[in-house]
N, C-alpha and C positions, 0 to 999 in steps of 0.2 A: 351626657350626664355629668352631674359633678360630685363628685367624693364631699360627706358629710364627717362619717368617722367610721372607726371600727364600731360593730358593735357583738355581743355577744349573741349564742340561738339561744338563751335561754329568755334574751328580749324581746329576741325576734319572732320565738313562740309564742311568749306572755301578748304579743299585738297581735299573734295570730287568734289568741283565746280572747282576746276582751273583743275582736271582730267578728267570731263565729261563734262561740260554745253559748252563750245564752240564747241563739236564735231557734227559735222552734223547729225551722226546714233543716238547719246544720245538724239538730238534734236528733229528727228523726230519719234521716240521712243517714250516720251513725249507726241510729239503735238498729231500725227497720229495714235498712237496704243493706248495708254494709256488715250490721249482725254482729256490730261492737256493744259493749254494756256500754258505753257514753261516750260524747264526743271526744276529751281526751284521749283515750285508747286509741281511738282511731286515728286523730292526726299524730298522735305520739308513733304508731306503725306507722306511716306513712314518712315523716321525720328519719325513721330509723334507716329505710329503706335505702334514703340518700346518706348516711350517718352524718347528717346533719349538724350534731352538739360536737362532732371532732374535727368541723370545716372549720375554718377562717372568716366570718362574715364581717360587712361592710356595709353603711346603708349608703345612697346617693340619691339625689334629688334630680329627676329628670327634668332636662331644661326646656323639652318642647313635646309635653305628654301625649298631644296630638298626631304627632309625627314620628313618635320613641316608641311608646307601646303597640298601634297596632302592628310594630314591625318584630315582635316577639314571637317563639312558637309558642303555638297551644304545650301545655304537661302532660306527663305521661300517665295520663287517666283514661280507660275507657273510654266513659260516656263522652270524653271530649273527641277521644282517638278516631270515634268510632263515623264521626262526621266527615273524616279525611282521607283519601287514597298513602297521601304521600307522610307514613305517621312518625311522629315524632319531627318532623321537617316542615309544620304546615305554618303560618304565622296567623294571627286574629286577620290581618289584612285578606288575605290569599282565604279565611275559611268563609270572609264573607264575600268574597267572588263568587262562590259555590251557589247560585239562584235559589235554592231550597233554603240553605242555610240564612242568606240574608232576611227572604222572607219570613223563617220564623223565628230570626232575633230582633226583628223591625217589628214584632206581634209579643216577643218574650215580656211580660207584667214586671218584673224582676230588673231589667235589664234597662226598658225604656224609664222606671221609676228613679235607675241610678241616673242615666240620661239627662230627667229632669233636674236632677240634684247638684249639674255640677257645674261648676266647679266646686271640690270640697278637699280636704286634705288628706290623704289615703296615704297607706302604706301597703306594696306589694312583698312577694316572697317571690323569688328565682336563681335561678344557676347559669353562670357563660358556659357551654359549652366550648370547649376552647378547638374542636375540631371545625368549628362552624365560626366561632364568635357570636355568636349570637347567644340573648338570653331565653331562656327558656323559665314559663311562666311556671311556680309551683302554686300558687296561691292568692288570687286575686282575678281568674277567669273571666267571673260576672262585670266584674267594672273593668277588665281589660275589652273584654267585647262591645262592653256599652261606649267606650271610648273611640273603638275602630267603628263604630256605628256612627258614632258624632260625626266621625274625620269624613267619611264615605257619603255621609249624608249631607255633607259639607258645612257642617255648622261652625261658629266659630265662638270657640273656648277659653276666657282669658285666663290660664292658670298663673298668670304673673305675681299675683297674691297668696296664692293657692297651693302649697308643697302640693306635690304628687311623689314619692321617695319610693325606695325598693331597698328592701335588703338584700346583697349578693353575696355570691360564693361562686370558687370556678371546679369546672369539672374539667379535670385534663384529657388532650385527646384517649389516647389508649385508656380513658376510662366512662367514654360515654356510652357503652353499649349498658350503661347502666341505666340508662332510659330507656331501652328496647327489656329489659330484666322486670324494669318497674311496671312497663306499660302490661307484657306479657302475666305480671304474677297479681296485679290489680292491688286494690286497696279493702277488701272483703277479708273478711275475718277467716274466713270458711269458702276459700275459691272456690269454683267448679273445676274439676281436672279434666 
């Protein structure tokens, strides 16, 4: 990856709302599953959870998104978590080794649509784990999977026109069990205890 600049979360949020919050699924996501009054709320908790707005962000431009992203973990969301044994430690590569898995993101509507679509210029959200070094996805799921979907399925992606960038932050060792916190306490307004 290559360092672009700092940048600040209050940018990095604003590209997270012009990507998600006018979408109807993102919305009713929010309202109807998660049982926020609107999508802000919700990614604003979720934001908070990593205290996000008092990290140091950075965006960078991945040099070979093909071969960068699927080597990412999935985030610590449930419905993502809940695909994997090894949680919090699984990458988009390794969840599509899983035969169920691959088969129903090879069928996902959502998924294969971004598939079709790419190359195009995107922006991800994540955190280095600094006990692992690896990044860990917060934000960008759908098109990180339709990506390790491309790679696995061996297509070939000329993003060489094409930014593909991420905004980062690190999480220091002695402070990653804060992904095992987030995964454990979810993104629901109103958990189940």
């Amino acid at each position: 990856m290559q360092l672009i600049r700092p940048i600040s979360w209050e940018e990095v949020f604003d590209g997270w709302r012009v990507r998600e919050a006018n979408n109807p699924a993102w919305i009713e996501c929010a309202t109807k599953i998660k049982g926020w009054p609107d999508w802000e709320s919700w990614r604003s908790f979720i934001a908070k959870q990593f205290d996000a707005e008092n990290r140091k962000w950075k965006i960078f431009q991945f040099e070979n998104p093909l071969e960068e992203i699927p080597e990412m973990f999935i985030g610590p969301y449930s419905g993502w978590q809940s695909r994997v044994n090894n949680k919090n430690h699984t990458t988009f590569k390794e969840l599509l080794e899983i035969p169920g898995q691959f088969d129903e993101w090879g069928k996902h509507s959502g998924v294969l649509a971004i598939m079709k679509g790419l190359p195009f210029p995107t922006e991800l959200i994540g955190i280095i784990r600094k006990d692992t070094d690896k990044i860990v996805c917060i934000e960008g799921h759908h098109r990180a999977t339709a990506i390790a979907l491309a790679k696995k399925q061996g297509q070939i992606i000329d993003f060489s026109e094409t930014p593909v960038t991420i905004a980062l932050t690190e999480l220091a060792t002695e402070n990653c069990r804060l992904l095992d916190d987030v995964l454990q306490r979810g993104a629901s307004k109103n958990p189940q205890s």
